[in-house]
PDB file of the backbone (N, CA, C, O) and the ligand in Angstrom, with CONECT records:
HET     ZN  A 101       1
ATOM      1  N   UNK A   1      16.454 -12.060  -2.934  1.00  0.00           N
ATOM      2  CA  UNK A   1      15.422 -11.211  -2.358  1.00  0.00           C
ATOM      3  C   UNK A   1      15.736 -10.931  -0.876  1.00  0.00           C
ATOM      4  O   UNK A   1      15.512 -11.702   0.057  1.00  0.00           O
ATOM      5  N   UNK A   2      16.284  -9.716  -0.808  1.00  0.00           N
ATOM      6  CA  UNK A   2      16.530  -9.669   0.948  1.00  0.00           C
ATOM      7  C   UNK A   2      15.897  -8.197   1.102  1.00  0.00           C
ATOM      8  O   UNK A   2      16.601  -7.347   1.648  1.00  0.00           O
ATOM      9  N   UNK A   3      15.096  -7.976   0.824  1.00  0.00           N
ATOM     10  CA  UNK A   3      13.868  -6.566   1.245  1.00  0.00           C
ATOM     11  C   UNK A   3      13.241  -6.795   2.450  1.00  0.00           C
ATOM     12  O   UNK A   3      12.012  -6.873   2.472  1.00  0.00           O
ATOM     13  N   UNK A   4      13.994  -6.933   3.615  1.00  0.00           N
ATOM     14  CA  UNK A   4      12.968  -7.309   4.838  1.00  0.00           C
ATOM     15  C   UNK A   4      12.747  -6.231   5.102  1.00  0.00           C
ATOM     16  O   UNK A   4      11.574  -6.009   5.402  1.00  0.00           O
ATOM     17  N   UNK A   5      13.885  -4.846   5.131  1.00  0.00           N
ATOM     18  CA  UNK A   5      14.012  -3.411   5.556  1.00  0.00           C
ATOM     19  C   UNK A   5      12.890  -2.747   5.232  1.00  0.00           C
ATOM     20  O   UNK A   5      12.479  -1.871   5.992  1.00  0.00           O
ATOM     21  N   UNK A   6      12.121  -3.101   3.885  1.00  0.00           N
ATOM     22  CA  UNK A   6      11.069  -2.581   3.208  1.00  0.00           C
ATOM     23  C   UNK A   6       9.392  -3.278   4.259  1.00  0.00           C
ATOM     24  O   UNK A   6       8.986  -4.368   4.661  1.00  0.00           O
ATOM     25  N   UNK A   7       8.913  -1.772   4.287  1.00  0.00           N
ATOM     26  CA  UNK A   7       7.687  -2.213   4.733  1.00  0.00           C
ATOM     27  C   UNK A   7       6.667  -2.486   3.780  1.00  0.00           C
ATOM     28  O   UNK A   7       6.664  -1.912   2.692  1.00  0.00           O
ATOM     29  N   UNK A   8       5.718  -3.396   4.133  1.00  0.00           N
ATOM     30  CA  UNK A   8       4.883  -4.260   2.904  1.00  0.00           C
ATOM     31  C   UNK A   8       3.618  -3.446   3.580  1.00  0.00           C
ATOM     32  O   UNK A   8       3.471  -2.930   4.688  1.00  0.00           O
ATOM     33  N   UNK A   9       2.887  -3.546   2.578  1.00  0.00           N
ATOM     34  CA  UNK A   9       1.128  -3.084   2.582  1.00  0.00           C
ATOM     35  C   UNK A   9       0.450  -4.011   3.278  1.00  0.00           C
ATOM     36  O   UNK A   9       0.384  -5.139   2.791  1.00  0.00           O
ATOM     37  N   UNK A  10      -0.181  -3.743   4.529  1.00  0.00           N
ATOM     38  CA  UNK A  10      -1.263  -4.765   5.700  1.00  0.00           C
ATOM     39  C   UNK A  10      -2.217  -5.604   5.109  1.00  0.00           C
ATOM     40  O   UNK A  10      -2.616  -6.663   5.593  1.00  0.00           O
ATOM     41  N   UNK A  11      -2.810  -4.763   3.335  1.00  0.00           N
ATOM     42  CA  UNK A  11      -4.119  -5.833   3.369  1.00  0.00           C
ATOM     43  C   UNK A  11      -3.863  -6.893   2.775  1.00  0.00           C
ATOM     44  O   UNK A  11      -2.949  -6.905   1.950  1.00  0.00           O
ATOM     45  N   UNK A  12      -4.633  -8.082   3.060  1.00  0.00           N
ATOM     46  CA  UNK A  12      -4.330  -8.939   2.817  1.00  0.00           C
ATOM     47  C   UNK A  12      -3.862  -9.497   1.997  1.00  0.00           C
ATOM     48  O   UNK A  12      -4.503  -9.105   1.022  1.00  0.00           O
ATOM     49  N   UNK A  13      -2.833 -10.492   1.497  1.00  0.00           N
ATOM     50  CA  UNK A  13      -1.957 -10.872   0.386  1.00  0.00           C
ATOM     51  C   UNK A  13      -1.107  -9.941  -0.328  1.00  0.00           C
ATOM     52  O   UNK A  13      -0.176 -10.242  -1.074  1.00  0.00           O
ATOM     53  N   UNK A  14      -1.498  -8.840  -0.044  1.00  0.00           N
ATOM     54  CA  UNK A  14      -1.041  -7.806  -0.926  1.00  0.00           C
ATOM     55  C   UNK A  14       0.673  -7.714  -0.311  1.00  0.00           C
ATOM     56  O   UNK A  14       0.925  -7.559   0.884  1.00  0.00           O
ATOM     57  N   UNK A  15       1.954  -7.872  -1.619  1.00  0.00           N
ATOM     58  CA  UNK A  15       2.986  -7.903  -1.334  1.00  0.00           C
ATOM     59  C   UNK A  15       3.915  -6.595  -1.516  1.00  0.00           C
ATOM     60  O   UNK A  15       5.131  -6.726  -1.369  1.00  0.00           O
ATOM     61  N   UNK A  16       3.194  -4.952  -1.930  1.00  0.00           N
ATOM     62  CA  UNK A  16       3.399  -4.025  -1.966  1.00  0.00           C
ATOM     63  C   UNK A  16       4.355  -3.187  -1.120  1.00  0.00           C
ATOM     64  O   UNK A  16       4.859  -3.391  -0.016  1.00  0.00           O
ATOM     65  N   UNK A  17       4.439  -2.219  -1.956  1.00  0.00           N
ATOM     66  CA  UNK A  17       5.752  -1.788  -0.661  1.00  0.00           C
ATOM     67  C   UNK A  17       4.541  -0.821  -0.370  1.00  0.00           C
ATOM     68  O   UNK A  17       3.798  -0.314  -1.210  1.00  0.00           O
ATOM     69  N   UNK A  18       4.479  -0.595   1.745  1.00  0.00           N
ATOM     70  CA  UNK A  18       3.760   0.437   1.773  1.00  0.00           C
ATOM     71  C   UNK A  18       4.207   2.254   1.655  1.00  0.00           C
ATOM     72  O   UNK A  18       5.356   2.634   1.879  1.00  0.00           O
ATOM     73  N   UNK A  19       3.408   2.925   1.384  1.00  0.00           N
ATOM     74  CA  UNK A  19       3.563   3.861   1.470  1.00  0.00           C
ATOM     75  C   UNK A  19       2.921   5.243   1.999  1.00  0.00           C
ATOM     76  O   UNK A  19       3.189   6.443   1.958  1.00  0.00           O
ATOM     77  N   UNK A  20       1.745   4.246   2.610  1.00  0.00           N
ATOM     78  CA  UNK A  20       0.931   5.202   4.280  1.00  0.00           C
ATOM     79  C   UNK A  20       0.848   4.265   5.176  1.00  0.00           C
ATOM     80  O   UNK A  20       0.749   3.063   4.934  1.00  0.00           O
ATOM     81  N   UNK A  21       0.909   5.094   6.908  1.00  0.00           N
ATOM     82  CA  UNK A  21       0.680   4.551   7.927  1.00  0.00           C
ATOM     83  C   UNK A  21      -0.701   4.757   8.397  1.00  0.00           C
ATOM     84  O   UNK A  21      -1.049   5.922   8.589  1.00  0.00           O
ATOM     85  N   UNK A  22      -1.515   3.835   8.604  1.00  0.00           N
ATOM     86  CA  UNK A  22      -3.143   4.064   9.115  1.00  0.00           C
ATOM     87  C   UNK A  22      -3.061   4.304  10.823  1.00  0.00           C
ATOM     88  O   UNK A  22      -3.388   3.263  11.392  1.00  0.00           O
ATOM     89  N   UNK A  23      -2.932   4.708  11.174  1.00  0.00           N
ATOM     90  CA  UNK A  23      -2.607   4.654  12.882  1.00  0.00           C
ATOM     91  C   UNK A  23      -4.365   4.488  13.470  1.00  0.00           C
ATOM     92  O   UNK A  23      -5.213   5.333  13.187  1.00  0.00           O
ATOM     93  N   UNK A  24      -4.643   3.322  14.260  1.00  0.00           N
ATOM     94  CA  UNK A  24      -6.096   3.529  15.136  1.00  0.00           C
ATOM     95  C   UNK A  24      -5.834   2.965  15.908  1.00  0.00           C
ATOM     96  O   UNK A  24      -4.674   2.592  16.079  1.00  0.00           O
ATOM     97  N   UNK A  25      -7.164   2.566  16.975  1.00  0.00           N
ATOM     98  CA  UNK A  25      -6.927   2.841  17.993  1.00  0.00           C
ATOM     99  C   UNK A  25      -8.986   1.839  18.374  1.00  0.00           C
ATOM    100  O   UNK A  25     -10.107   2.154  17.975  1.00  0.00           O
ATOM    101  N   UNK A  26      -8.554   0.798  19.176  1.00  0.00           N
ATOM    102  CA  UNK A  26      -9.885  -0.440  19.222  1.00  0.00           C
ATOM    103  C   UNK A  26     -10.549   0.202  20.466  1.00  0.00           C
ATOM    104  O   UNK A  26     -10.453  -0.724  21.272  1.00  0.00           O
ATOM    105  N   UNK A  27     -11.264   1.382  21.227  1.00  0.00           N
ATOM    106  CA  UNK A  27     -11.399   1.845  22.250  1.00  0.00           C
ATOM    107  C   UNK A  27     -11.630   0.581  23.190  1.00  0.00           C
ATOM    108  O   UNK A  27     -11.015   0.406  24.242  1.00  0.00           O
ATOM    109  N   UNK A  28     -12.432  -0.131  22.763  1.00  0.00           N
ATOM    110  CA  UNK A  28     -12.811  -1.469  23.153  1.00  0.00           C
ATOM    111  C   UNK A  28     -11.738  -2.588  24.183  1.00  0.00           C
ATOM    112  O   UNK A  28     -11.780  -3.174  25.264  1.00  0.00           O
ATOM    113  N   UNK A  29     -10.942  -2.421  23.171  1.00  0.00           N
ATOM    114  CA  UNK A  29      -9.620  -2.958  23.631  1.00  0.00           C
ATOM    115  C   UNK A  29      -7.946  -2.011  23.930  1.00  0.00           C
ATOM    116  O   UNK A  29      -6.967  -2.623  24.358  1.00  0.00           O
ATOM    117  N   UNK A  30      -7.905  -0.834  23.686  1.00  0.00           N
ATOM    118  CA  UNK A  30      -6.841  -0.826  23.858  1.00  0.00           C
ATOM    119  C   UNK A  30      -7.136   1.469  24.712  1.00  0.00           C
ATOM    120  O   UNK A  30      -8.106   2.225  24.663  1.00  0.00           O
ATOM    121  N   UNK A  31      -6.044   1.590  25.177  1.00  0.00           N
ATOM    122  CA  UNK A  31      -6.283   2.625  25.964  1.00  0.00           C
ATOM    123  C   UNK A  31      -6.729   4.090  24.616  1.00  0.00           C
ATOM    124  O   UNK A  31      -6.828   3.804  23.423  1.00  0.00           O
ATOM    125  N   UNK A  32      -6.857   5.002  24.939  1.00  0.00           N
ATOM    126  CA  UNK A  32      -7.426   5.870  24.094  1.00  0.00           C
ATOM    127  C   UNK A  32      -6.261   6.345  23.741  1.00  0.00           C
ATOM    128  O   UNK A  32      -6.433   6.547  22.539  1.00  0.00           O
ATOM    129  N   UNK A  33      -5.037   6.702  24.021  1.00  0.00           N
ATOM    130  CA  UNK A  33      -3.520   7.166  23.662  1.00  0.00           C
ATOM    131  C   UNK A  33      -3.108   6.144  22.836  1.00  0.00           C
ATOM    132  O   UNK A  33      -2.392   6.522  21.909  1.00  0.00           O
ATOM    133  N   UNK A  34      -3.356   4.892  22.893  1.00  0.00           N
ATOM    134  CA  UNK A  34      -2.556   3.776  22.380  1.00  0.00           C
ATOM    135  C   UNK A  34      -3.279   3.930  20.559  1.00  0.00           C
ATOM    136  O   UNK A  34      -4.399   4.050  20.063  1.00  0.00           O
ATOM    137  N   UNK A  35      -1.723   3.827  20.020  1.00  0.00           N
ATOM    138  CA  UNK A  35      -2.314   3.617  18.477  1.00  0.00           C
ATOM    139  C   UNK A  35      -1.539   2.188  17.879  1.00  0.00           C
ATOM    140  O   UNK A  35      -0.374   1.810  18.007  1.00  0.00           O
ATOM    141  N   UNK A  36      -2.601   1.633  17.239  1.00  0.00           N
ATOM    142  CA  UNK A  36      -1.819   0.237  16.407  1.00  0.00           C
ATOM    143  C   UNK A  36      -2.083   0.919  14.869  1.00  0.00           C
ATOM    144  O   UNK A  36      -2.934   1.705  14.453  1.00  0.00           O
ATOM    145  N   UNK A  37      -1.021   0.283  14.284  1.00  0.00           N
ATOM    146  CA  UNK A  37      -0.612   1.411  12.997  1.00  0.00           C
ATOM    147  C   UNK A  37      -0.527   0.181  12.158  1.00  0.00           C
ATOM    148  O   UNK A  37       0.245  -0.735  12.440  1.00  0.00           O
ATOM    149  N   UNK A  38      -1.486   0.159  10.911  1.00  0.00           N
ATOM    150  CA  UNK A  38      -1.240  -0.647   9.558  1.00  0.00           C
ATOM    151  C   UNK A  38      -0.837   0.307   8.136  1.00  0.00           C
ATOM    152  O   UNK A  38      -1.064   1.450   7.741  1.00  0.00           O
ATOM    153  N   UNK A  39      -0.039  -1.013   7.605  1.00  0.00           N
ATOM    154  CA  UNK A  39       0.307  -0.038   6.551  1.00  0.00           C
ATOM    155  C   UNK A  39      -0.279  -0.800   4.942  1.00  0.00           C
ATOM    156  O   UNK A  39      -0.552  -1.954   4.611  1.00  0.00           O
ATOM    157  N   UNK A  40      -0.284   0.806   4.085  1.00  0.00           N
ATOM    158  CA  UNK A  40      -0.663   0.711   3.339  1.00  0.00           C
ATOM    159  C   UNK A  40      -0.309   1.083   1.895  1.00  0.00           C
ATOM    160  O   UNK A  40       0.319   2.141   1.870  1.00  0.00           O
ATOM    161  N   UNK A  41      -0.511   0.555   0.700  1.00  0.00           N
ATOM    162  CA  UNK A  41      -0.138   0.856  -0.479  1.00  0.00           C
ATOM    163  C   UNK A  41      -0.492   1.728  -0.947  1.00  0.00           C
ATOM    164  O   UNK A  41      -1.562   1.786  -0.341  1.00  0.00           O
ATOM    165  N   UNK A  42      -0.516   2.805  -1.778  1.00  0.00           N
ATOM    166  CA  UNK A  42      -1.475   3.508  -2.860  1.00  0.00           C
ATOM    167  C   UNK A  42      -2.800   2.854  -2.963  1.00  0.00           C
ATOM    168  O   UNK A  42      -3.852   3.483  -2.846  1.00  0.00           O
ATOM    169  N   UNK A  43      -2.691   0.876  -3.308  1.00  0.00           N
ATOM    170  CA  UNK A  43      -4.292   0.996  -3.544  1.00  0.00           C
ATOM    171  C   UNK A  43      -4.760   0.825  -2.638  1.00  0.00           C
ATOM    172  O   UNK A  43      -5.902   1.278  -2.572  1.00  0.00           O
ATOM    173  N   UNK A  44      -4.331   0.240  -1.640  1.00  0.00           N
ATOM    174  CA  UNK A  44      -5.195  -0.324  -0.854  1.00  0.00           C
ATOM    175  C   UNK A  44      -5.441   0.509   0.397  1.00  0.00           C
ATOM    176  O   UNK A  44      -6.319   0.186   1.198  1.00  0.00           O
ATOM    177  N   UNK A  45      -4.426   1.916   0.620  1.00  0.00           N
ATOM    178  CA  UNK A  45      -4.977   3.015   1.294  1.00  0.00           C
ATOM    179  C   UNK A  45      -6.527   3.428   1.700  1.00  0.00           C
ATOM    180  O   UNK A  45      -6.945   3.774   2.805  1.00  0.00           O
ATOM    181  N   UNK A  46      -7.058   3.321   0.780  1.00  0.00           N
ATOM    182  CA  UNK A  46      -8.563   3.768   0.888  1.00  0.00           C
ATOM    183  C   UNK A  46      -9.599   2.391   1.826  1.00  0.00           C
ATOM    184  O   UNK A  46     -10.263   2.253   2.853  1.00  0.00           O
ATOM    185  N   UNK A  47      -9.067   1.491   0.422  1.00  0.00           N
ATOM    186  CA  UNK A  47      -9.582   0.239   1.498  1.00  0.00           C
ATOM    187  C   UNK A  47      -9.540   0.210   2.821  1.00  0.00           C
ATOM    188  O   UNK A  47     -10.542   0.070   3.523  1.00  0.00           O
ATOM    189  N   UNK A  48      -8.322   0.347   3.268  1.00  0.00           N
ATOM    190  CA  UNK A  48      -8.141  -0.096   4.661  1.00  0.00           C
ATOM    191  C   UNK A  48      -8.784   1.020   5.655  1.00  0.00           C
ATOM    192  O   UNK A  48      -9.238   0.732   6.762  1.00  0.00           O
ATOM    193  N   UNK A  49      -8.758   2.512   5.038  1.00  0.00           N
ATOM    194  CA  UNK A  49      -8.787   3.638   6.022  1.00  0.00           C
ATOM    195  C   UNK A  49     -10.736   3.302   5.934  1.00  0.00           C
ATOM    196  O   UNK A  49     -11.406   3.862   6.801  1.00  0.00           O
ATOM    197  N   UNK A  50     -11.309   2.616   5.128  1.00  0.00           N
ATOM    198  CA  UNK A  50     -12.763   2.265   4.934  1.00  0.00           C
ATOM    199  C   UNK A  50     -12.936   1.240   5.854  1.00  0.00           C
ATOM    200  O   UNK A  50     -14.037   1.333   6.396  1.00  0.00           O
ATOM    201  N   UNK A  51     -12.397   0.470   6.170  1.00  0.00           N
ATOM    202  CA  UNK A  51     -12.218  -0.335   6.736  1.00  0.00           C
ATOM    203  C   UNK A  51     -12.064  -0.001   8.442  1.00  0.00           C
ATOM    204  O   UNK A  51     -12.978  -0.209   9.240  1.00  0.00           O
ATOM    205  N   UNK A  52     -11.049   0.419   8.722  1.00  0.00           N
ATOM    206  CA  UNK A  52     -11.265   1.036   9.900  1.00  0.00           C
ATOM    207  C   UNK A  52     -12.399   2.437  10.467  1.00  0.00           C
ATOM    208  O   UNK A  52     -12.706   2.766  11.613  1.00  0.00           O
ATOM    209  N   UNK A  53     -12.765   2.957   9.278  1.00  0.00           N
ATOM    210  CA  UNK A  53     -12.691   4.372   9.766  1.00  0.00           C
ATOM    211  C   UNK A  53     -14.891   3.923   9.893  1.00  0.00           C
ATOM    212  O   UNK A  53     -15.532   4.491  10.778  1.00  0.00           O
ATOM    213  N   UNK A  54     -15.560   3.012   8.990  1.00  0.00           N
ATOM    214  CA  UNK A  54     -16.729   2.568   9.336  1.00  0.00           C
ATOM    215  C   UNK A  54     -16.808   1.862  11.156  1.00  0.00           C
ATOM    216  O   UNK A  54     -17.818   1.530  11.775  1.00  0.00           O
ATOM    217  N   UNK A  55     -15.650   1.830  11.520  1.00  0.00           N
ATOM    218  CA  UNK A  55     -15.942   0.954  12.918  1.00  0.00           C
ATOM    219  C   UNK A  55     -15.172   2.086  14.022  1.00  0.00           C
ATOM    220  O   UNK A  55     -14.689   1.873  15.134  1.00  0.00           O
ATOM    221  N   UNK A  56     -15.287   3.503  13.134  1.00  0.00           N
ATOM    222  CA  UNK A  56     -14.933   4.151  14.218  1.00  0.00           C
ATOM    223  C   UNK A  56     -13.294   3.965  14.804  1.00  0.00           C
ATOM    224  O   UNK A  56     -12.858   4.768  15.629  1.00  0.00           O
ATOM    225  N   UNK A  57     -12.742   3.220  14.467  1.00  0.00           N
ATOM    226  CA  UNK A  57     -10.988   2.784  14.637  1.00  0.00           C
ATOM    227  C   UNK A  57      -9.858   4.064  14.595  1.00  0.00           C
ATOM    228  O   UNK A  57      -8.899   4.356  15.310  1.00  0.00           O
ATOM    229  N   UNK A  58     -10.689   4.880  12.961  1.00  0.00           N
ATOM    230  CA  UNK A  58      -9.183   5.508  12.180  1.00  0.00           C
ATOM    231  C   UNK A  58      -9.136   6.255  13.267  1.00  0.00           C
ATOM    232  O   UNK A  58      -9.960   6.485  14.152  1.00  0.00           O
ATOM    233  N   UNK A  59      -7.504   6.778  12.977  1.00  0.00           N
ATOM    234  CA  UNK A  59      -7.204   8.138  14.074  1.00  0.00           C
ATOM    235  C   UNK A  59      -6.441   9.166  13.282  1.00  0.00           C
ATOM    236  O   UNK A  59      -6.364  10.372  13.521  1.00  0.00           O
ATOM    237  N   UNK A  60      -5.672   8.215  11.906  1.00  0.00           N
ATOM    238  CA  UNK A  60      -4.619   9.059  11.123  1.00  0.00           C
ATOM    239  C   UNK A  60      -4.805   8.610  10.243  1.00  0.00           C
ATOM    240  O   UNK A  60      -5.752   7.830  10.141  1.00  0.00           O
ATOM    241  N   UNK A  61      -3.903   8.922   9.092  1.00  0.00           N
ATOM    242  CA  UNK A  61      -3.252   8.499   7.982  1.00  0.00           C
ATOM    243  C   UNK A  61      -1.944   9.492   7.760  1.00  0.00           C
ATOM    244  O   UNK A  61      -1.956  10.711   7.587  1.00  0.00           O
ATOM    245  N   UNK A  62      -1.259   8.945   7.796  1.00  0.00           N
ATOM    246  CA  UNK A  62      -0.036   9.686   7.385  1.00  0.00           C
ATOM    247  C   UNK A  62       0.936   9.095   6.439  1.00  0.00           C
ATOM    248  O   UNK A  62       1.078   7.874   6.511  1.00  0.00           O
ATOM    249  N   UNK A  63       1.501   9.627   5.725  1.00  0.00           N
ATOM    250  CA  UNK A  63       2.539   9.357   4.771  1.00  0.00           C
ATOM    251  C   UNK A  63       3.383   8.703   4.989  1.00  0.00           C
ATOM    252  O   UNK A  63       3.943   9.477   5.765  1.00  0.00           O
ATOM    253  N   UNK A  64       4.294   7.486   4.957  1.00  0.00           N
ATOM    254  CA  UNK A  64       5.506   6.395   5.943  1.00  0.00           C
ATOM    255  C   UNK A  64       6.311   7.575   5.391  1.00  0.00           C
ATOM    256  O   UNK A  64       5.277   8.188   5.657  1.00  0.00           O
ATOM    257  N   UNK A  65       6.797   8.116   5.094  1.00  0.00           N
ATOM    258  CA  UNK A  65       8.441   8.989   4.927  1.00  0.00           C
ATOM    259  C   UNK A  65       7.840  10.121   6.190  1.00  0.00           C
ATOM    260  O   UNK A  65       8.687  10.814   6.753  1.00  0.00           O
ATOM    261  N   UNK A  66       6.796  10.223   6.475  1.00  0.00           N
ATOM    262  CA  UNK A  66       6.439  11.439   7.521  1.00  0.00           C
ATOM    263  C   UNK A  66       6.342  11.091   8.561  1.00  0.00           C
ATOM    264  O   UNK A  66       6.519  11.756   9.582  1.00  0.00           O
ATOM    265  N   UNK A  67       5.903   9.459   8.420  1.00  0.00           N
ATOM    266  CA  UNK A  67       5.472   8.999  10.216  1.00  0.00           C
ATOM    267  C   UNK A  67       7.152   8.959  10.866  1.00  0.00           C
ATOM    268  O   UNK A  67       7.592   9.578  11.835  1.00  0.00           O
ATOM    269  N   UNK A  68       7.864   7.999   9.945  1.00  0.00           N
ATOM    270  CA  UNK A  68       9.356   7.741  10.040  1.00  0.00           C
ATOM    271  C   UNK A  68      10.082   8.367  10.521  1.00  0.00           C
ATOM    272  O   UNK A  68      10.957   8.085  11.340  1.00  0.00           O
ATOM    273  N   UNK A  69       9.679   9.694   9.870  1.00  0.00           N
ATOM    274  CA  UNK A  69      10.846  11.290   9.745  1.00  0.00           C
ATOM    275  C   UNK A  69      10.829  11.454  11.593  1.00  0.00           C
ATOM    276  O   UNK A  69       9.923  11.220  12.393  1.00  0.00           O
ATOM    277  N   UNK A  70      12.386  12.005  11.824  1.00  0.00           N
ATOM    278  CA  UNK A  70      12.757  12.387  13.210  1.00  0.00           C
ATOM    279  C   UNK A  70      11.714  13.973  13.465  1.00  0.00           C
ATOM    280  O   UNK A  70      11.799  15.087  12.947  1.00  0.00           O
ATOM    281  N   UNK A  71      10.853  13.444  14.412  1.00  0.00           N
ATOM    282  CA  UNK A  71       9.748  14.253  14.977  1.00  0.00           C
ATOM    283  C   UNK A  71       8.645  13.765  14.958  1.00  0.00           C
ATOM    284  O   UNK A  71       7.837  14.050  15.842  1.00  0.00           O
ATOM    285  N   UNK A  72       8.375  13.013  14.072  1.00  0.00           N
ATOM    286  CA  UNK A  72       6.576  12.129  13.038  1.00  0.00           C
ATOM    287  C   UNK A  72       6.652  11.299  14.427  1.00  0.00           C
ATOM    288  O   UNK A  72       7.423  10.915  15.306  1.00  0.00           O
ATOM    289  N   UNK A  73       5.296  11.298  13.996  1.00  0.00           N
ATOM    290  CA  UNK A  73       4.523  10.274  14.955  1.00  0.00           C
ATOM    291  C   UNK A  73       5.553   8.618  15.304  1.00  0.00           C
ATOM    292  O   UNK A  73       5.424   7.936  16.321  1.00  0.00           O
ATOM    293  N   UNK A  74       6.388   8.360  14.295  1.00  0.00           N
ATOM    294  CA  UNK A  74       6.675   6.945  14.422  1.00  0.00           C
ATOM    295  C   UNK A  74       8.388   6.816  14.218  1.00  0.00           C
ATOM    296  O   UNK A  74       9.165   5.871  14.082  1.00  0.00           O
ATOM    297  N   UNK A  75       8.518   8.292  14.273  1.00  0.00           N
ATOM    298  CA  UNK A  75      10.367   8.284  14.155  1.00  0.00           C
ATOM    299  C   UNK A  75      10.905   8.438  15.536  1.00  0.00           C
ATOM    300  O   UNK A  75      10.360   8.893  16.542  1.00  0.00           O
ATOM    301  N   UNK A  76      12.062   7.969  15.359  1.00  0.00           N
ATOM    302  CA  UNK A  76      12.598   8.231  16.811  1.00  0.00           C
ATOM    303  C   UNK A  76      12.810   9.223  17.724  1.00  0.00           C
ATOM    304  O   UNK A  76      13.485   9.026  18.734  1.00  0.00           O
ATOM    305  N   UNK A  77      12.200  10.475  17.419  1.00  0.00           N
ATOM    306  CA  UNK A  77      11.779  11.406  18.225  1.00  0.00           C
ATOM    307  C   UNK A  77      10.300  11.290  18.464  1.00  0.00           C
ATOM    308  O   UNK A  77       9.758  12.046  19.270  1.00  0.00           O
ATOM    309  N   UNK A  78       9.407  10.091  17.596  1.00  0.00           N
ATOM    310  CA  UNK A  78       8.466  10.654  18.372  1.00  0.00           C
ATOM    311  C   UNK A  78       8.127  10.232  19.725  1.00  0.00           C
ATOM    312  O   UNK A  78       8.907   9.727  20.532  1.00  0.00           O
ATOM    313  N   UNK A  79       6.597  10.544  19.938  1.00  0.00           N
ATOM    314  CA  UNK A  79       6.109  10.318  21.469  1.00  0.00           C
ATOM    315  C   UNK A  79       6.398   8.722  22.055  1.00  0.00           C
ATOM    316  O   UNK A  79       6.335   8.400  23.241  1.00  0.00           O
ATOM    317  N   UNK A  80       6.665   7.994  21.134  1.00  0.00           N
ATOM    318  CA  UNK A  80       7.031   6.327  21.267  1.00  0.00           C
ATOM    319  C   UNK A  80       8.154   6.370  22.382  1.00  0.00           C
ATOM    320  O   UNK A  80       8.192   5.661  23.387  1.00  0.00           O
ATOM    321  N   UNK A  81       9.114   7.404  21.982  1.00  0.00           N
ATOM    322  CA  UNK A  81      10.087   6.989  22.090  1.00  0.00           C
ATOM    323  C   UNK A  81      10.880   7.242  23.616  1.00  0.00           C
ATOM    324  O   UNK A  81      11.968   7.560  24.095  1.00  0.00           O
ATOM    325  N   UNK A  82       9.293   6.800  24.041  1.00  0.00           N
ATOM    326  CA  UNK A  82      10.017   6.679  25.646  1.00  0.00           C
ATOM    327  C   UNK A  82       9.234   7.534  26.632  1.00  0.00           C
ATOM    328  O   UNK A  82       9.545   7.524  27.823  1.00  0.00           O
ATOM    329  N   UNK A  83       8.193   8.299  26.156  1.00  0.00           N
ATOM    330  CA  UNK A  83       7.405   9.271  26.873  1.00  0.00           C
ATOM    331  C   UNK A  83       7.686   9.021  28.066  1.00  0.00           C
ATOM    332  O   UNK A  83       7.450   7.837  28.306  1.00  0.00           O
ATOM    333  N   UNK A  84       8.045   9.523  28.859  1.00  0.00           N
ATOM    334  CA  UNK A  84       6.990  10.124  30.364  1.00  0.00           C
ATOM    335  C   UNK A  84       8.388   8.783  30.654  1.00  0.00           C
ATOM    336  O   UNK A  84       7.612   8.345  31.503  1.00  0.00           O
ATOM    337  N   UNK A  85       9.001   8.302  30.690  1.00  0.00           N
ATOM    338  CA  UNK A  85      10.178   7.071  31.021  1.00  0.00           C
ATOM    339  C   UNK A  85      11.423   7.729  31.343  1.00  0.00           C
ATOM    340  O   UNK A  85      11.788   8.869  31.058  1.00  0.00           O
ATOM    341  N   UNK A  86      12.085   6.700  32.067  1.00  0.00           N
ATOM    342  CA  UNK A  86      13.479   6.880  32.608  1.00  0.00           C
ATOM    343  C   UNK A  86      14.217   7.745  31.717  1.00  0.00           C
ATOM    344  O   UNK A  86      15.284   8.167  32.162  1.00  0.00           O
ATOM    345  N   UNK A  87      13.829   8.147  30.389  1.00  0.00           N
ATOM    346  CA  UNK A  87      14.855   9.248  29.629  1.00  0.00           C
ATOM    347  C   UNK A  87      14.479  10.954  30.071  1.00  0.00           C
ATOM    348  O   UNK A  87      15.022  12.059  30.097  1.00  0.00           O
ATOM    349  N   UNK A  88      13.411  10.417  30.325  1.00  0.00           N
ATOM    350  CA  UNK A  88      13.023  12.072  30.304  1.00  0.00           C
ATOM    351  C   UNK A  88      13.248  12.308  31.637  1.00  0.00           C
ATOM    352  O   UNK A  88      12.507  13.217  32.012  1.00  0.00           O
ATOM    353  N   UNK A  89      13.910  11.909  32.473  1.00  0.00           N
ATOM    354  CA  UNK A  89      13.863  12.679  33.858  1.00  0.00           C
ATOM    355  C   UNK A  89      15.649  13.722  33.449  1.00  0.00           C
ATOM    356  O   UNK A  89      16.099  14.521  34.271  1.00  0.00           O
TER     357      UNK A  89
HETATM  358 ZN    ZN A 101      -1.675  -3.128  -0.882  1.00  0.00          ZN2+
END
């Protein structure tokens, strides 16, 4: 078993491969730009986006082959990847 490469589904116990990114955001705790991103299975998609989205959290849901993809929110073009930093001058 060497699947570390594979991303697993956030809710609990669940050993799934995921296949959405929940992206939110704790206003409480973290800046309003800042997103912490869980992932999720087919089932447990709904769960979790219920989960966040009653406490006001959700911000996204996106597809992991879309967040990933060069441009998406979570591929190496996206905004992660260094905004406003020593690359972009
Ligand atoms: Zn799951």
């Amino acid at each position: 078993m060497t699947e570390d490469a594979t991303p697993i589904c956030s809710a609990k116990g669940c050993r799934a491969p995921a296949v959405w990114v929940l992206a939110w955001n704790n206003p409480k705790l973290h800046t309003p730009e800042r997103r912490k991103t869980w992932l999720a299975c087919e089932e447990h998609r709904e769960h979790l986006a219920h989960f966040l989205g009653v406490r006001g959290f959700l911000k996204d849901v996106v597809a992991l082959t879309d967040w990933e993809a060069p441009g998406g929110p979570g591929g190496p073009a996206g905004p992660e990847g260094g905004a406003g930093s020593a690359a972009d001058r």
